[in-house]
Structures are given as C-alpha cells and as structure tokens.
C-alpha positions in Angstrom: 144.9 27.7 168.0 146.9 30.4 166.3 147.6 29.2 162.7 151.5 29.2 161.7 150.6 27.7 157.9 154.2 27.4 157.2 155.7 26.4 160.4 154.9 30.1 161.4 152.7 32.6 163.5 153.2 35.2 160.8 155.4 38.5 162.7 155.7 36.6 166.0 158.1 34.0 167.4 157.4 31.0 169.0 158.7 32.8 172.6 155.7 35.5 172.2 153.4 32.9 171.0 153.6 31.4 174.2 153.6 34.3 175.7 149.9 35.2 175.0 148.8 31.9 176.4 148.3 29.4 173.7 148.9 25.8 173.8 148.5 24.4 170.7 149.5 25.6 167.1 148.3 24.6 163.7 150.3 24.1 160.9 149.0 23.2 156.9 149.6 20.1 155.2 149.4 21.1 151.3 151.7 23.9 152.1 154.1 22.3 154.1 154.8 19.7 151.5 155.1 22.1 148.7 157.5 23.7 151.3 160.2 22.5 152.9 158.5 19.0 152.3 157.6 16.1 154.9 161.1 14.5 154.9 162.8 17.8 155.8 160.3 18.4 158.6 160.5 14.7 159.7 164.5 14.6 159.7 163.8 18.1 162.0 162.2 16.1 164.5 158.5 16.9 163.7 156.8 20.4 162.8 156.9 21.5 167.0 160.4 20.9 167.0 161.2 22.6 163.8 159.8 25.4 164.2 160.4 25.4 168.2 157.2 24.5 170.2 157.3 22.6 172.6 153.2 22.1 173.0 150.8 20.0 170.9 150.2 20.2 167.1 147.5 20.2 164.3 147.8 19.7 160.6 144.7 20.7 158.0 144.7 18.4 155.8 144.5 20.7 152.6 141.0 20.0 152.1 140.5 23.6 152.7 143.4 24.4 149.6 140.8 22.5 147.1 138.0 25.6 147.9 140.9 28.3 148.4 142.6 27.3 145.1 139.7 26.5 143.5 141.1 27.2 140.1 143.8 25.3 139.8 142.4 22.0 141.8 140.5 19.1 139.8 138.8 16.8 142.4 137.4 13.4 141.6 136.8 10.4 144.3 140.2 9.6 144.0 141.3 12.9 145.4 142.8 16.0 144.6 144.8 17.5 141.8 146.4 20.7 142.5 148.5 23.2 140.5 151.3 24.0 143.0 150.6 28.2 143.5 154.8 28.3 143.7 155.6 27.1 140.5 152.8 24.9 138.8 153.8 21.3 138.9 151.1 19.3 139.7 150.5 17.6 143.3 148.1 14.7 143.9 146.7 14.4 147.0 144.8 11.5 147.6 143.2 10.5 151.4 146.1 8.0 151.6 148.9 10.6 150.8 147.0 13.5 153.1 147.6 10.9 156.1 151.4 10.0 155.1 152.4 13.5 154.9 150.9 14.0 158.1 152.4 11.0 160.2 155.4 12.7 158.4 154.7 16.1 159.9 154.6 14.6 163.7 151.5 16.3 164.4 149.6 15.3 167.5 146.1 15.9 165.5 146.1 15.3 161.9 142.6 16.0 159.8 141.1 13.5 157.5 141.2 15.2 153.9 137.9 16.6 153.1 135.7 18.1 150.2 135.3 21.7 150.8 132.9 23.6 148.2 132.0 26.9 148.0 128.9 28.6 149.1 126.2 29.3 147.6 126.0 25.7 145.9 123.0 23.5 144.4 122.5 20.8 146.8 123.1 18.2 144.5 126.6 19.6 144.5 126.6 20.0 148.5 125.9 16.2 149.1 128.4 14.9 146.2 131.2 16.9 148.3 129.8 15.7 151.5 129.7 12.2 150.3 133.1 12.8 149.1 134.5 13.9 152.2 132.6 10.8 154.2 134.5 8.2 151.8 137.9 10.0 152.2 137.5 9.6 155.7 137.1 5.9 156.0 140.1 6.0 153.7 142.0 7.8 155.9 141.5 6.1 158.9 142.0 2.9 156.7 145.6 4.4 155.7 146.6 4.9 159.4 150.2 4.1 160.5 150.7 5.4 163.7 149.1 5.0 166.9 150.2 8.5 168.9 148.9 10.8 166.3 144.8 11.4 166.4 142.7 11.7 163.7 139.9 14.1 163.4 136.9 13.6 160.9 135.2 16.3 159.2 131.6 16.9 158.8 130.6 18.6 155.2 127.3 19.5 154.2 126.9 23.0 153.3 124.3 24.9 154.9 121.8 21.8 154.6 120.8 20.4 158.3 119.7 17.5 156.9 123.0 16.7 155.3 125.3 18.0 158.2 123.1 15.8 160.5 123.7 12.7 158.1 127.6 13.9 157.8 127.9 13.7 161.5 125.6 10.4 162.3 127.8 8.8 159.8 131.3 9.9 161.7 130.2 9.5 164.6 130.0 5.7 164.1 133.8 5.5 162.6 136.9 5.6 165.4 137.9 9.1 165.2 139.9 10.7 168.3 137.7 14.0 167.7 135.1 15.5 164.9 135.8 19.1 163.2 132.8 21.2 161.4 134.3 22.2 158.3 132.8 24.0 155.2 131.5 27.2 157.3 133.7 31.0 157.6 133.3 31.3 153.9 130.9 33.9 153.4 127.9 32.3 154.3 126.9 35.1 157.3 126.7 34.5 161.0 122.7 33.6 161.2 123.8 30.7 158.6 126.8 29.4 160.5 124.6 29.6 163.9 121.8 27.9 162.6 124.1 25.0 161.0 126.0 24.3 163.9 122.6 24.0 165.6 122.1 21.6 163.3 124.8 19.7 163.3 126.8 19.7 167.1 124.2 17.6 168.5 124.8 14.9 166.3 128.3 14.8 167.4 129.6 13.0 171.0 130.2 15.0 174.1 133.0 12.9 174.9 135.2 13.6 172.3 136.8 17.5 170.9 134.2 19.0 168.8 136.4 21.8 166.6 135.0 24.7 164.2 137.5 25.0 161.4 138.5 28.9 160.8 136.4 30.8 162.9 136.8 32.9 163.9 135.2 36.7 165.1 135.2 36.6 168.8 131.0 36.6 168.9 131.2 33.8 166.4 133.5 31.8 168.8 131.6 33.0 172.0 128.4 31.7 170.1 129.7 28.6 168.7 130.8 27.6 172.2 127.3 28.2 173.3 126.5 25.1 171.4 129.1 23.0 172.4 132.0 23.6 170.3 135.7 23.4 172.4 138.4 24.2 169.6 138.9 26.9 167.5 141.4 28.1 164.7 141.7 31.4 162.9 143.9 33.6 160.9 142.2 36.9 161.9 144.5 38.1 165.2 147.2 38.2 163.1 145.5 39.3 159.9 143.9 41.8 161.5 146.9 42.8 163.7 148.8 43.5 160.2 146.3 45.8 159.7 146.3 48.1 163.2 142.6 46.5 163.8 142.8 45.7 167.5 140.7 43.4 169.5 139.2 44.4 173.1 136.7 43.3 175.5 135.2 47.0 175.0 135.2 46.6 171.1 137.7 46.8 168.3 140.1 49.7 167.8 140.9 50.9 164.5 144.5 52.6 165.2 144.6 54.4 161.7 141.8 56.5 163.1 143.1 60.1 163.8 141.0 59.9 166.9 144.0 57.8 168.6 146.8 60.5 167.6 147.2 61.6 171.0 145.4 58.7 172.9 147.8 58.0 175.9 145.9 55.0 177.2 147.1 51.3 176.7 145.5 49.5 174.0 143.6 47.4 177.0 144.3 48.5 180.6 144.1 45.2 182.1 145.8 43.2 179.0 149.1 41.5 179.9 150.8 41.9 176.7 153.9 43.9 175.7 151.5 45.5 173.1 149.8 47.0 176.0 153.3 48.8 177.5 153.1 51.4 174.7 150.3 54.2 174.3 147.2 53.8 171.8 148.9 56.9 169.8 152.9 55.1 169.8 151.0 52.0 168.0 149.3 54.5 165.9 152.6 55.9 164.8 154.3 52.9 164.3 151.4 52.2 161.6 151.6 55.3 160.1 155.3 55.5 159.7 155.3 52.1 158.2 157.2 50.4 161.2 157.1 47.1 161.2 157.5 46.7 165.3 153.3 47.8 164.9 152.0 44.7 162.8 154.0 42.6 165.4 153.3 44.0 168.5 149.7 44.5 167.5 149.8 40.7 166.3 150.6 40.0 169.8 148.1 41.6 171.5 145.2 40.1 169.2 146.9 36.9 170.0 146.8 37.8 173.5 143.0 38.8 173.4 142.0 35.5 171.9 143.8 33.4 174.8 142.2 35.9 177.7 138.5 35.2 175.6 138.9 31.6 175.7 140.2 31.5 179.2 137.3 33.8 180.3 134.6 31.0 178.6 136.4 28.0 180.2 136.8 29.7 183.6 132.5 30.8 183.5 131.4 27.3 182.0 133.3 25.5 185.1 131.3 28.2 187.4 128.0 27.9 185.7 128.2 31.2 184.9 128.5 31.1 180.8 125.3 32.4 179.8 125.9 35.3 181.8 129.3 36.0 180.8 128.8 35.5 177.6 125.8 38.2 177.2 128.0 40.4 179.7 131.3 39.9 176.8 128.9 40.6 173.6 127.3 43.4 175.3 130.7 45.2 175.8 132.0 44.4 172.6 129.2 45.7 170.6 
C-alpha cells in the first residue's frame, strides 16, 4: 500500500497512483485529525473520496505517532497523550477515540491503537507495551460502531518470540477481520525482523490478512512473504524517489552518481512507467538542476517497481514457483 499520511501520496496524484498498479492506499489517523479533522473528511464523503480514490482504504491508528513522537507523548493504560507537532495543544487518544475517528475517516480497514516502543528495550518494558496494546484491542473492538469497516489487531512484543507468540495466541482468539505485526522497521536489522516474524506468523490464521507494518526494502518484503505475510506498507518509494534513489529488479540506481551523466538507457527497460520514457541522464539532470518534475517522476517509478514486485510474488506463489523466483529476484538485486 503506498502511504498518503495526509490524504496524499507525497509528489503524485491519485491518477498516477493508479497508474503504477496499486489498489489500496493508507492514510494516518493522528494526523488526519490534527488536520483537516474527522468531520471535515466525513462531510467529504470518507478519506477515498476526498482525496479521490476510488479503491479500498487503511487508517494507522497512531500507535505508531506514540514511538515517532516519543517526546512529546505520555502513555498510561488509558491511552495516549500527545503534544500536537503543529502547534502544541494536547490530544488524547484513547482506544475508544482511535476507533471513532476512524469510523469517521470511512476507511475500509481501521487498526486497533497499539503500544509501540522503541528498540533496544528491557523486556519488562516490551511486555508492559505489549500488554498494553492487547487491552487497547479488546477496547477497541468493544468501541465498534460500524459493521462495513474491519478491524485489524496488532501484535507487540519487541524482538521476544516468546512474547510475540503470546501477543498473537491472544488475538487470534478475539474477532478481528485481519492481524498486523507491528513494532518491527525500527532499527532493529533484517536478521532480527526475520527471526521475529518466524516467530510470530505462525501463531497467526491462514484465513485471515496477515500485514507487516512499514516495511519495507524489497528483500525485506520478498522475505517476509516467504513466511506468510500478504500486506505491506512503506514510505520508502517515495522517500527514496525524493532522493533520485531508484528501485530495479537489477539493483538500485543512485542518479546523483556522475556515472549516469550520459546514460541514455531507461531507468528499467521493461518498466511501464512514464519515468521510464526519459533517459537515466534527463532524470539525472532534473535532480541536479533542482527540478521538481525528478522527485515526481522518480516517485512514480519506485511506486511502479513496488506494484510489478508484488505482482511478480503473487503471480510465482499461484504457480508454485516462489522459492525460485524469489532467490532468482534477490540474486539480481544484489
């Protein structure tokens, strides 16, 4: 899912969104209600129609705002106290409230609010926040008012397998539509994430969407789906796309590199993109000269990789073909 935080895939409009092949955007909760607000959003005819897409919708809860904005968040089992980042009034969010500004929203997904601490942590810490995060759950499910919007829970636990396996045993028995791994993608190394996810995936049900929250790379998401994991979000096409890093099935291309000042070959020959009409030194120069056409356009071809990745997974798990493909994929790309 490409993330558009504030209603928006940063540089690109919805049209080229759709465009690269993705069906499903996520949007943010805490920032959302900070700005425009729910009610505006709501009156707009939900956060698809207001910002113009017509396919289905996520909301993060803001669970992940109490590790980003660590500093100005108090969190008790109440919920959590923020410092607004735009101008410091003070915002409680509380399981309850996470779920009402969601139904507000009119996503199709909403996320139960969750603990998220950062890592390294003692474990006595770890399992408070995991605790936590289990209680908010039940609350928000509790808090429920609509019956067309699913609700995803979140498992917590650090790098622990002993606590993610209790975190997902535990929301696994509650009616959730779908069960996210959340609390990973923040520094902890891919060797850590693999190992927890080893830990933790089998613990959740094959019938139901098992979702990774962030990630991420490309060889953490092929890996990750290697152990059952069928949704992704992440920042980085676009992030990295701001910052002429460009994703391809032969590796990444770094377009500040002089090496690409006369490079006449598409960013990807094969890549369907409108990127991928222009020359490897044009988006160079649009970089250099401070153009903004390069951020966008190279935004759009990340976004555009990330579809064709995930469509290549599907297409050689339905063949039987994925352990092949995917060492074939990582073996190209490194």
């Amino acid at each position: 899912m490409p993330v558009a935080t504030l209603a928006s895939v940063k540089g690109v409009d919805i049209a080229r969104v759709a465009e690269t092949g993705a069906t499903m955007l996520l949007a943010n909760t805490y920032h959302l209600h900070l700005r425009p607000g729910e009610e505006l959003v709501d009156q707009s005819g939900g956060v698809g129609h207001f910002m113009g897409w017509s396919g289905p919708t996520l909301t993060d809860s803001g669970g992940y705002q109490v590790f980003s904005l660590a500093q100005q968040v108090k969190v008790t089992d109440h919920g959590a106290m923020f410092r607004s980042h735009l101008d410091g009034s003070q915002v409680d969010l509380t399981p309850e409230k996470a779920v009402a500004i969601q139904e507000s929203l009119g996503a199709d997904v909403a996320m139960q609010l969750d603990h998220v601490i950062a890592l390294p942590a003692a474990r006595n810490d770890v399992a408070e926040a995991m605790e936590r995060s289990l209680a908010w759950g039940e609350r928000c499910l509790a808090a429920r008012q609509k019956s067309d919007q699913a609700m995803f829970g979140i498992v917590q636990g650090g790098l622990d397998p002993e606590l993610r396996a209790n975190s997902a045993k535990h929301l696994r028995s509650l009616p959730f539509e779908g069960f996210a791994v959340g609390g990973l993608s923040v520094g902890e190394g891919p060797e850590a994430m693999a190992s927890t996810l080893q830990a933790t995936v089998p613990h959740l049900p094959e019938d139901k969407p098992r979702y990774l929250m962030g990630v991420g790379k490309p060889e953490d998401i092929i890996n990750a789906v290697a152990v059952g994991i069928d949704m992704f979000d992440c920042v980085l096409p676009t992030r990295c796309g701001r910052n002429a890093l460009l994703y391809t099935f032969d590796g990444p291309l770094r377009l500040r590199n002089a090496h690409y000042l006369t490079d006449q070959r598409p960013i990807e020959s094969d890549c369907p993109c409108m990127a991928c009409g222009h020359t490897r030194a044009y988006m160079r120069h649009l970089f250099l000269a401070g153009e903004m056409l390069g951020p966008v356009l190279a935004s759009i071809h990340n976004l555009t990789f990330y579809q064709r990745l995930m469509g290549r997974l599907r297409e050689a798990i339905v063949a039987g073909q994925f352990q092949s493909v995917r060492a074939d994929i990582l073996a190209r790309m490194n």
